[in-house]
PyMOL Python script that loads the backbone (N, CA, C, O; Angstrom):
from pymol import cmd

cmd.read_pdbstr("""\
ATOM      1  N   UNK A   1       0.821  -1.192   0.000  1.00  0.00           N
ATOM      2  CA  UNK A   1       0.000   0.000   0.000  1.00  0.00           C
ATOM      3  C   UNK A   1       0.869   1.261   0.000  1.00  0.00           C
ATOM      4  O   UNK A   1       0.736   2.165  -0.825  1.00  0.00           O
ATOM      5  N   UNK A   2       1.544   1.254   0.744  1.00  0.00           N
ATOM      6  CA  UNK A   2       2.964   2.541   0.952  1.00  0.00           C
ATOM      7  C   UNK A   2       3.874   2.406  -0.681  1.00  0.00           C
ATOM      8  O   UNK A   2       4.430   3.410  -1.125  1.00  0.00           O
ATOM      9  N   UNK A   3       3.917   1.274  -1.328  1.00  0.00           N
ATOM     10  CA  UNK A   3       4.936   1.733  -2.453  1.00  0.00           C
ATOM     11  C   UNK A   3       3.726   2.505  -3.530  1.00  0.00           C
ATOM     12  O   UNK A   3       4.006   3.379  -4.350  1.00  0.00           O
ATOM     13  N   UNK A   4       2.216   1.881  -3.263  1.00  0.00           N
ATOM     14  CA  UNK A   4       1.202   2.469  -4.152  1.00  0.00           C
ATOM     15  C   UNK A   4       1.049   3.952  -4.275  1.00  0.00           C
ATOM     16  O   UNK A   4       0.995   4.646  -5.290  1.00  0.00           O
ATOM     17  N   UNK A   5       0.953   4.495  -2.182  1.00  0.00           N
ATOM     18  CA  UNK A   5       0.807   6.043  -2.727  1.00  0.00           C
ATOM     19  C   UNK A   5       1.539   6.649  -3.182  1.00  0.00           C
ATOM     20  O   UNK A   5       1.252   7.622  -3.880  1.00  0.00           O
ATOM     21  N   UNK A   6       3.256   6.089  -2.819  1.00  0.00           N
ATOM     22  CA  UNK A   6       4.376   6.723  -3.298  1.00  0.00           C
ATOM     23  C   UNK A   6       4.461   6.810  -4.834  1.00  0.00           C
ATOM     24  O   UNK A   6       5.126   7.687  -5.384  1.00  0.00           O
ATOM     25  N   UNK A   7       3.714   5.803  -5.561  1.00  0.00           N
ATOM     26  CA  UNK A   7       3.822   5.885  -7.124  1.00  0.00           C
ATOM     27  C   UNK A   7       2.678   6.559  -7.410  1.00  0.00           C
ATOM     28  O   UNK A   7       3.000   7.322  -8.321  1.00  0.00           O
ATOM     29  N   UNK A   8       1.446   6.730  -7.143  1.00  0.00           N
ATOM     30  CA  UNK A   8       0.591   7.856  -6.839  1.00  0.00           C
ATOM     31  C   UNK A   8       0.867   9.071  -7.068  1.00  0.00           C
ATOM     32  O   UNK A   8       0.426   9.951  -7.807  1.00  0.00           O
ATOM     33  N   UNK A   9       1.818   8.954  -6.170  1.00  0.00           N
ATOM     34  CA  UNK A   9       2.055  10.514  -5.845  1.00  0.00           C
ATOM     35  C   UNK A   9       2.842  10.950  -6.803  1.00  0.00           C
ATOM     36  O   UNK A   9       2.466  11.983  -7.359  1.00  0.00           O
ATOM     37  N   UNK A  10       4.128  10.321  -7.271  1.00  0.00           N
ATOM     38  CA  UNK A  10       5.238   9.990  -8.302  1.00  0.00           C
ATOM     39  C   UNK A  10       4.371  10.646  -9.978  1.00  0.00           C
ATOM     40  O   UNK A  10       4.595  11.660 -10.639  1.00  0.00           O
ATOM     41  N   UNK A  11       3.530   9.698 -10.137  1.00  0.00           N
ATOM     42  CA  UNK A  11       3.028  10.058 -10.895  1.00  0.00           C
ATOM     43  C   UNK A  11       2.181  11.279 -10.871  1.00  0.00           C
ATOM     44  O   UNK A  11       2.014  11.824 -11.963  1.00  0.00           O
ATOM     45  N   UNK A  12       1.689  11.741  -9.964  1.00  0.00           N
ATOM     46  CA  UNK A  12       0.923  13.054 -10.211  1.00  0.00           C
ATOM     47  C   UNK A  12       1.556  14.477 -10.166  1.00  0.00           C
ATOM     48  O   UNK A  12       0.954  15.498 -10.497  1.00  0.00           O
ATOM     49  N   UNK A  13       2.785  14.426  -9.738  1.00  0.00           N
ATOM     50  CA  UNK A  13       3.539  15.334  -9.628  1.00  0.00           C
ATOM     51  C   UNK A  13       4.417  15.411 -11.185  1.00  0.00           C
ATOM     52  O   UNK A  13       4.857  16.479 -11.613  1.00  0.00           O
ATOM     53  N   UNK A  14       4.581  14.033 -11.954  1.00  0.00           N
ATOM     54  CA  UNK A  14       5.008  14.391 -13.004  1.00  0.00           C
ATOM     55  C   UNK A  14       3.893  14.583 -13.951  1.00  0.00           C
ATOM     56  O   UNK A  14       4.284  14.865 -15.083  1.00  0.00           O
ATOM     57  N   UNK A  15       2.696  14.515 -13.815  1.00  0.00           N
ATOM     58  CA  UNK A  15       1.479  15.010 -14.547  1.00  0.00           C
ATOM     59  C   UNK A  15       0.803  16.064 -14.078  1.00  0.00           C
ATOM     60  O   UNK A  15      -0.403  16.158 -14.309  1.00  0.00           O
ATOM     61  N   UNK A  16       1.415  16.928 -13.416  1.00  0.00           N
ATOM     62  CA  UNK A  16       1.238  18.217 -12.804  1.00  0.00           C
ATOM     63  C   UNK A  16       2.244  18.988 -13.339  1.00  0.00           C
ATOM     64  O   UNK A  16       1.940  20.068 -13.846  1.00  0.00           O
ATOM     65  N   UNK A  17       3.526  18.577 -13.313  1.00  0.00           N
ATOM     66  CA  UNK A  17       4.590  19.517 -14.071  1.00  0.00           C
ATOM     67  C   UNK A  17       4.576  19.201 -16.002  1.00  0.00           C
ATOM     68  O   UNK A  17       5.446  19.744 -16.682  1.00  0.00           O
ATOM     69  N   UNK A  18       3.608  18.384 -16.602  1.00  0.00           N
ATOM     70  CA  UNK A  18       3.539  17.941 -17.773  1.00  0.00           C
ATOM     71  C   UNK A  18       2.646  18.729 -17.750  1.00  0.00           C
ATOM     72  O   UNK A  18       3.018  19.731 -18.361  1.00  0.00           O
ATOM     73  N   UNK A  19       1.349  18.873 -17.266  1.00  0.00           N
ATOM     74  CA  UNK A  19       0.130  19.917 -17.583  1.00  0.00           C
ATOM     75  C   UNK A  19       0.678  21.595 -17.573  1.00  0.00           C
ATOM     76  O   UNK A  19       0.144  22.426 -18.308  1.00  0.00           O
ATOM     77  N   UNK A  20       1.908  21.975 -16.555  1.00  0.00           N
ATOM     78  CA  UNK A  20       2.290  23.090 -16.615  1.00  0.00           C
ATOM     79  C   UNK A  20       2.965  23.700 -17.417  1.00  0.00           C
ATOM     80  O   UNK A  20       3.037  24.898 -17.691  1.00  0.00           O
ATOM     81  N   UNK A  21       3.756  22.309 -18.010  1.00  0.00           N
ATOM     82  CA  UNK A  21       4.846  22.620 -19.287  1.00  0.00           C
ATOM     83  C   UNK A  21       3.631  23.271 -20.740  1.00  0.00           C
ATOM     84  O   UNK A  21       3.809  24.255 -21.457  1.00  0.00           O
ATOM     85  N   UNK A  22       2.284  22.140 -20.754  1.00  0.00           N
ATOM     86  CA  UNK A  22       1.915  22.331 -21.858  1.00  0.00           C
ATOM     87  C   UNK A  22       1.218  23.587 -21.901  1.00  0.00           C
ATOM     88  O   UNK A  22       1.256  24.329 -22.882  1.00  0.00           O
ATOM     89  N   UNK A  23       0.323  23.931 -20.414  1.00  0.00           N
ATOM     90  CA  UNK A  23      -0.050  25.567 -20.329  1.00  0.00           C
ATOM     91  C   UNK A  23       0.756  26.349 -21.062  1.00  0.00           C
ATOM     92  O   UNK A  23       0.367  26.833 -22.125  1.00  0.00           O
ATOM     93  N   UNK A  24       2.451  26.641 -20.380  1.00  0.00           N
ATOM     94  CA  UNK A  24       2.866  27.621 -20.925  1.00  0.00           C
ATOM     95  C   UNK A  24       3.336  27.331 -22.180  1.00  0.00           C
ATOM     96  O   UNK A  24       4.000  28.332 -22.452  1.00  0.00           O
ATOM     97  N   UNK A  25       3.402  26.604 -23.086  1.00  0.00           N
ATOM     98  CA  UNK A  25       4.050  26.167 -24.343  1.00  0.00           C
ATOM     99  C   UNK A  25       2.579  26.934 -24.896  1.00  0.00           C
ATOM    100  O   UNK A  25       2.683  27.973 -25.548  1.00  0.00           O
ATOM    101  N   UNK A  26       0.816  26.186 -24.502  1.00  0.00           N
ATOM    102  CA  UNK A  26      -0.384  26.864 -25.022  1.00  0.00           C
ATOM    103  C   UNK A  26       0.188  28.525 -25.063  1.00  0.00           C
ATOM    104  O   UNK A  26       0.508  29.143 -26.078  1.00  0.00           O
ATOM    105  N   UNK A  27       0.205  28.981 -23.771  1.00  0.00           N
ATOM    106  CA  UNK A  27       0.398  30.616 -23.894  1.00  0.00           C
ATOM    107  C   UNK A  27       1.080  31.207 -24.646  1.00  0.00           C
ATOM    108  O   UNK A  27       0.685  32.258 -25.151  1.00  0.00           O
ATOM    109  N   UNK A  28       2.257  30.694 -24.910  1.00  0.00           N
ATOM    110  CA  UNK A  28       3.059  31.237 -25.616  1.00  0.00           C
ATOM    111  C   UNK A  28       2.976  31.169 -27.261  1.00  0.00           C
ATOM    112  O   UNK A  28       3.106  32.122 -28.030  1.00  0.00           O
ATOM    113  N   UNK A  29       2.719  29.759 -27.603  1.00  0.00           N
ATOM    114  CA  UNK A  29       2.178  29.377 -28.987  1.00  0.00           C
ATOM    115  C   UNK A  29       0.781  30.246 -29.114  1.00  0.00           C
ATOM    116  O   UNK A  29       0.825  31.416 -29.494  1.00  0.00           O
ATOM    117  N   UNK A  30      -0.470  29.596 -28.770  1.00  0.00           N
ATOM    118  CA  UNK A  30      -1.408  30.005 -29.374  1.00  0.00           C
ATOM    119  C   UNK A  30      -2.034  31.628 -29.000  1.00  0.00           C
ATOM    120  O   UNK A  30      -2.602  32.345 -29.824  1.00  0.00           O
ATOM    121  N   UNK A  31      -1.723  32.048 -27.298  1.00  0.00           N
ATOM    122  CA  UNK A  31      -2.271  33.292 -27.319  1.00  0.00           C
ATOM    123  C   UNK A  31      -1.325  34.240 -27.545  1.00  0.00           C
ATOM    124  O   UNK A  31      -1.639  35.384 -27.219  1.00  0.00           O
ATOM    125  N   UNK A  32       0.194  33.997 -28.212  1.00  0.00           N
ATOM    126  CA  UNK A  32       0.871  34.739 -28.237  1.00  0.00           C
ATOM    127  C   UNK A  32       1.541  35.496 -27.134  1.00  0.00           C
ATOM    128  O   UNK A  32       2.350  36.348 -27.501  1.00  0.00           O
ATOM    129  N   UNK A  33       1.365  35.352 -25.943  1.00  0.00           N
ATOM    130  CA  UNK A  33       2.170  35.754 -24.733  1.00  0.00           C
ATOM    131  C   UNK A  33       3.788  35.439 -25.113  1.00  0.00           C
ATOM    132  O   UNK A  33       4.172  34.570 -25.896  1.00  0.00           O
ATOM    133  N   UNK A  34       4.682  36.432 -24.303  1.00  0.00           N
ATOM    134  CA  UNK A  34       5.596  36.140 -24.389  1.00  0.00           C
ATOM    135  C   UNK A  34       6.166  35.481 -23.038  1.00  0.00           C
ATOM    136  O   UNK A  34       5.464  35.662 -22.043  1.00  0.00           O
ATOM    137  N   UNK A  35       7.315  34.759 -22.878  1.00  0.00           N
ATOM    138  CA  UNK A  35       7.419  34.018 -21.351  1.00  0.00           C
ATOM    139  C   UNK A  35       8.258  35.299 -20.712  1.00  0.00           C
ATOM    140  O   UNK A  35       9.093  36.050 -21.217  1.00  0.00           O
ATOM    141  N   UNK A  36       7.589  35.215 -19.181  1.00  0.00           N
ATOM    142  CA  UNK A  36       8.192  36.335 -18.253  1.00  0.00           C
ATOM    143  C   UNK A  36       9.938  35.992 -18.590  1.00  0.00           C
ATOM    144  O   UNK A  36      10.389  35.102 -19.311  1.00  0.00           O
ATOM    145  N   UNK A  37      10.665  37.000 -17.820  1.00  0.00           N
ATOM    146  CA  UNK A  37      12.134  37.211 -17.976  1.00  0.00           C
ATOM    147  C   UNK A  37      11.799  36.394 -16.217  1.00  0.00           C
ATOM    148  O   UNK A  37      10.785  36.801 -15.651  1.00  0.00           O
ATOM    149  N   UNK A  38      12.770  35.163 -15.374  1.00  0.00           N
ATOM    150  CA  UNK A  38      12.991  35.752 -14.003  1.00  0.00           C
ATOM    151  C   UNK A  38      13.433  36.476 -13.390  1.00  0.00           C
ATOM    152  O   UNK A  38      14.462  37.112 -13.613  1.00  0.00           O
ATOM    153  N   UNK A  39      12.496  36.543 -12.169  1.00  0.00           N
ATOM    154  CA  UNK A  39      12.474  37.385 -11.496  1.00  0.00           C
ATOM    155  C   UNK A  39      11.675  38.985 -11.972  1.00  0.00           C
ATOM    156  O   UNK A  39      11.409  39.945 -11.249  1.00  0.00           O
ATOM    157  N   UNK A  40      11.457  38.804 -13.382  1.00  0.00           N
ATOM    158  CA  UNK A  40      10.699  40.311 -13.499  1.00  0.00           C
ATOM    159  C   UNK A  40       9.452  40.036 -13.557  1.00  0.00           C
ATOM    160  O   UNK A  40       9.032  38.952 -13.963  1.00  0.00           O
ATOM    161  N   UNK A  41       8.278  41.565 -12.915  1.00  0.00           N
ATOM    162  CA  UNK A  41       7.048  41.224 -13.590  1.00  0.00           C
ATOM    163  C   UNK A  41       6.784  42.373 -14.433  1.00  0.00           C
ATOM    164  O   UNK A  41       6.909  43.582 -14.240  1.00  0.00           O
ATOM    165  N   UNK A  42       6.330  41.587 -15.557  1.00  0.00           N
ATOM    166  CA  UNK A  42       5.730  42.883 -16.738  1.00  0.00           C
ATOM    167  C   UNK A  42       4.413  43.635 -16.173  1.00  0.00           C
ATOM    168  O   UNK A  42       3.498  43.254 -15.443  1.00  0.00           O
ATOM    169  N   UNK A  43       4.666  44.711 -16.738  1.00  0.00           N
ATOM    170  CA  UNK A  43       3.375  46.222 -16.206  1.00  0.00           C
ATOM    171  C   UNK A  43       1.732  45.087 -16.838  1.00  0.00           C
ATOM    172  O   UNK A  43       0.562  45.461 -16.755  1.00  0.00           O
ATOM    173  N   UNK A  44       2.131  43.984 -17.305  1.00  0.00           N
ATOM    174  CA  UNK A  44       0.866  43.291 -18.250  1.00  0.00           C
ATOM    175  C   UNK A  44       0.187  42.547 -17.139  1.00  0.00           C
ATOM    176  O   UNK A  44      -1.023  42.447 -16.934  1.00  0.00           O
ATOM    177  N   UNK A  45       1.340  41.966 -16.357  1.00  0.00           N
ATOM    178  CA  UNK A  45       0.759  41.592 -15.269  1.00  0.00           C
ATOM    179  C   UNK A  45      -0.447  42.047 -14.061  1.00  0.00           C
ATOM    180  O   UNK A  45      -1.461  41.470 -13.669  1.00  0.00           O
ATOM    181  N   UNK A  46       0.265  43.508 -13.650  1.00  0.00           N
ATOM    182  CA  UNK A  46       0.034  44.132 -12.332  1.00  0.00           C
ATOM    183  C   UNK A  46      -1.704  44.476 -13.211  1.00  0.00           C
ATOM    184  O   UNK A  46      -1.806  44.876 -14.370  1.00  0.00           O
ATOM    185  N   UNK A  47      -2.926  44.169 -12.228  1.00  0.00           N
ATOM    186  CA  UNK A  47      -3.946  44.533 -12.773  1.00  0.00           C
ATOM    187  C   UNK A  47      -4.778  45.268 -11.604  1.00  0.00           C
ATOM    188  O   UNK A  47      -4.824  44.927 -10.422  1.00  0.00           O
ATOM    189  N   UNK A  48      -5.705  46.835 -12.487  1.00  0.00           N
ATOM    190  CA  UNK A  48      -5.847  47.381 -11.644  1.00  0.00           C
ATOM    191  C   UNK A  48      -7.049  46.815 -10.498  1.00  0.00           C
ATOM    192  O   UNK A  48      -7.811  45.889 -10.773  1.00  0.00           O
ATOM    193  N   UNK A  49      -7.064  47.590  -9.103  1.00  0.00           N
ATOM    194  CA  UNK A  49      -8.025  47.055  -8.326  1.00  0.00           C
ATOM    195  C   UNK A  49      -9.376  46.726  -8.908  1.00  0.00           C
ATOM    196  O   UNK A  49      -9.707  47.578  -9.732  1.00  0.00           O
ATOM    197  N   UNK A  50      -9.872  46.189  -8.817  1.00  0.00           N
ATOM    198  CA  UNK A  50     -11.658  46.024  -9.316  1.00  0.00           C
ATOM    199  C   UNK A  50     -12.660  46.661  -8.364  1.00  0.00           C
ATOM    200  O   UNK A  50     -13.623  47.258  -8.846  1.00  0.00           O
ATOM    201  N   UNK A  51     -12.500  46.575  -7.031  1.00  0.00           N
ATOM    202  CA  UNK A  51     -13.534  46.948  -5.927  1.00  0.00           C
ATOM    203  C   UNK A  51     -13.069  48.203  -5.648  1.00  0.00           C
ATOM    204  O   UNK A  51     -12.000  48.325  -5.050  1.00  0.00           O
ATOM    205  N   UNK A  52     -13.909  49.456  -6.094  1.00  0.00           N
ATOM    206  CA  UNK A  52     -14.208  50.958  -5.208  1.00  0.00           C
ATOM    207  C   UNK A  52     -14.542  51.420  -3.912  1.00  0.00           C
ATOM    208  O   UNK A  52     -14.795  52.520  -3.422  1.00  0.00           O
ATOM    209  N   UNK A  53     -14.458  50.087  -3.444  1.00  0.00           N
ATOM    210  CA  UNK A  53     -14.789  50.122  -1.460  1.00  0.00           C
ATOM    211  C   UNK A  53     -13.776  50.728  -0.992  1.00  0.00           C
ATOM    212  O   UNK A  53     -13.984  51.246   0.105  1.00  0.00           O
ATOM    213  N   UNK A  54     -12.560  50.881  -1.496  1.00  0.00           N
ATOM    214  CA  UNK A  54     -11.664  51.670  -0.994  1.00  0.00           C
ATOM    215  C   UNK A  54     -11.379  53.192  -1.271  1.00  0.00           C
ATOM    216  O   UNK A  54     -10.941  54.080  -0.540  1.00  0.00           O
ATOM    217  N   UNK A  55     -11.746  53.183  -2.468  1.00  0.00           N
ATOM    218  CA  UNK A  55     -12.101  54.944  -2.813  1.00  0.00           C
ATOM    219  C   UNK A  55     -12.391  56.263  -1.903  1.00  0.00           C
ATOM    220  O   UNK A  55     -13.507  56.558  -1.474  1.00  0.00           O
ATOM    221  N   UNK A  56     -11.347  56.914  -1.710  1.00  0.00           N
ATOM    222  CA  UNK A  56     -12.463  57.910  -1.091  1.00  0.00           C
ATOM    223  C   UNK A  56     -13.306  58.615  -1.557  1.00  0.00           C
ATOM    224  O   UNK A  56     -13.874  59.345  -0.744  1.00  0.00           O
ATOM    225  N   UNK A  57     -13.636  58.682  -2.654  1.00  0.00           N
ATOM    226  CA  UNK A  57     -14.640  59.170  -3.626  1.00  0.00           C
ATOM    227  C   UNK A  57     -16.476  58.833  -3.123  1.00  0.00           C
ATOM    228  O   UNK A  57     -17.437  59.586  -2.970  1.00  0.00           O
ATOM    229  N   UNK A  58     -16.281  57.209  -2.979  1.00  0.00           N
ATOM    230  CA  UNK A  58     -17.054  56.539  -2.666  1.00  0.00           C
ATOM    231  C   UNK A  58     -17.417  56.548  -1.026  1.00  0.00           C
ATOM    232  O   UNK A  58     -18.363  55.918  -0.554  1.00  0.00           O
ATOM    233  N   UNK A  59     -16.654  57.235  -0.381  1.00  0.00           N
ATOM    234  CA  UNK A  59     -16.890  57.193   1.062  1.00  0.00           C
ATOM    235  C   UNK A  59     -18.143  57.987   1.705  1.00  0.00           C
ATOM    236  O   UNK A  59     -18.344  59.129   1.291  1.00  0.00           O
ATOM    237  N   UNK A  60     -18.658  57.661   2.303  1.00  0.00           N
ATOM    238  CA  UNK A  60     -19.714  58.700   2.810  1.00  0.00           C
ATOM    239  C   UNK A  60     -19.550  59.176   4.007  1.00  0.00           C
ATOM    240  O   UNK A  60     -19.510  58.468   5.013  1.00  0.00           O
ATOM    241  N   UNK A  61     -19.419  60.659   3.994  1.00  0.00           N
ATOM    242  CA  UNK A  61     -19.227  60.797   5.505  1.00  0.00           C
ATOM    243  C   UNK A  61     -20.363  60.591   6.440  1.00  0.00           C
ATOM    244  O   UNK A  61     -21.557  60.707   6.165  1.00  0.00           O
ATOM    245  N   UNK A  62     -19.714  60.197   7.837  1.00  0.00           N
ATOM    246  CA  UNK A  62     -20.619  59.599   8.589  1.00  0.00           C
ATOM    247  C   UNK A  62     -20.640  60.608   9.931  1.00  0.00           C
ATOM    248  O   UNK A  62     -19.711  60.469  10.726  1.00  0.00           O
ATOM    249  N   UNK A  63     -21.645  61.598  10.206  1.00  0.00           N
ATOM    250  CA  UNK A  63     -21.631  62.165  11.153  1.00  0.00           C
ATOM    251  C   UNK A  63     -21.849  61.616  12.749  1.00  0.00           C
ATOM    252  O   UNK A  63     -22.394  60.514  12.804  1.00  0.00           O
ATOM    253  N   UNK A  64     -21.570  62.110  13.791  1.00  0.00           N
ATOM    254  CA  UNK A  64     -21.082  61.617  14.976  1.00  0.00           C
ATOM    255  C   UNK A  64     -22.503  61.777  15.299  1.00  0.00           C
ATOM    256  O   UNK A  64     -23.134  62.622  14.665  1.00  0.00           O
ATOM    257  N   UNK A  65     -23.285  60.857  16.491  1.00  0.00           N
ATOM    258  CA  UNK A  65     -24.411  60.615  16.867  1.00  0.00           C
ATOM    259  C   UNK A  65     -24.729  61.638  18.001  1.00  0.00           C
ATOM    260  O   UNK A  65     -24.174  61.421  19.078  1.00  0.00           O
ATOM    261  N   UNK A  66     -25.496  62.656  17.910  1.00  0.00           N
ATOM    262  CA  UNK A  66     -25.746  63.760  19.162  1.00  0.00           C
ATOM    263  C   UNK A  66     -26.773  63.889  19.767  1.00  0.00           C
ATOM    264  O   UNK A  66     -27.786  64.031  19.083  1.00  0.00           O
ATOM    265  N   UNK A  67     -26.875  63.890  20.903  1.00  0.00           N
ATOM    266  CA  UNK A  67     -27.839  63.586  21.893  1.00  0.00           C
ATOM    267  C   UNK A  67     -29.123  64.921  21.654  1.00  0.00           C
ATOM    268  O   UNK A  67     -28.864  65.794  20.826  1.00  0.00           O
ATOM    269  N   UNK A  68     -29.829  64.952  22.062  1.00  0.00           N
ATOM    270  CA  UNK A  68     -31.069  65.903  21.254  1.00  0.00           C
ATOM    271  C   UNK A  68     -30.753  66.864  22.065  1.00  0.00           C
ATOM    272  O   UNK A  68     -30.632  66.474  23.226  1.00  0.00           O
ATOM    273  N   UNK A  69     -30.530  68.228  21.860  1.00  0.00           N
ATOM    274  CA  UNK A  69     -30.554  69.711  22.531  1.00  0.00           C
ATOM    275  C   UNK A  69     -31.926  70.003  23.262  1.00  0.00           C
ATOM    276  O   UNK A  69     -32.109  71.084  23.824  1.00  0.00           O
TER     277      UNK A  69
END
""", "prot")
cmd.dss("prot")
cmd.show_as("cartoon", "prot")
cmd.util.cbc("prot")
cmd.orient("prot")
């Protein structure tokens, strides 16, 4: 049972780095990407925020709660 998961495992790790090889070979062949340089990241990468919850644009001010005069 122990030599089974070990070949299990054997095998899925080299069909994990075979699926990764063929991703980036896809990217590069068919969508035309070019492969990163290491260690750099291209400006293509960095993508801008999506959620405006942080905006202060979007903020509403919130007045302080005052007891009735």
């Amino acid at each position: 049972a122990r030599e089974e998961r070990i070949r299990a495992r054997d095998t899925k790790v080299k069909s994990d780095a075979e699926n990764a090889k063929m991703a980036q070979l896809y990217r590069e062949h068919v969508l035309g990407e070019k492969p990163p340089a290491d260690g750099i990241v291209s400006v293509d990468m960095i993508r801008p925020a999506t959620s405006n919850a942080a905006s202060p644009i979007n903020r509403q001010q919130q007045g302080e709660p005052v007891a009735g005069d």
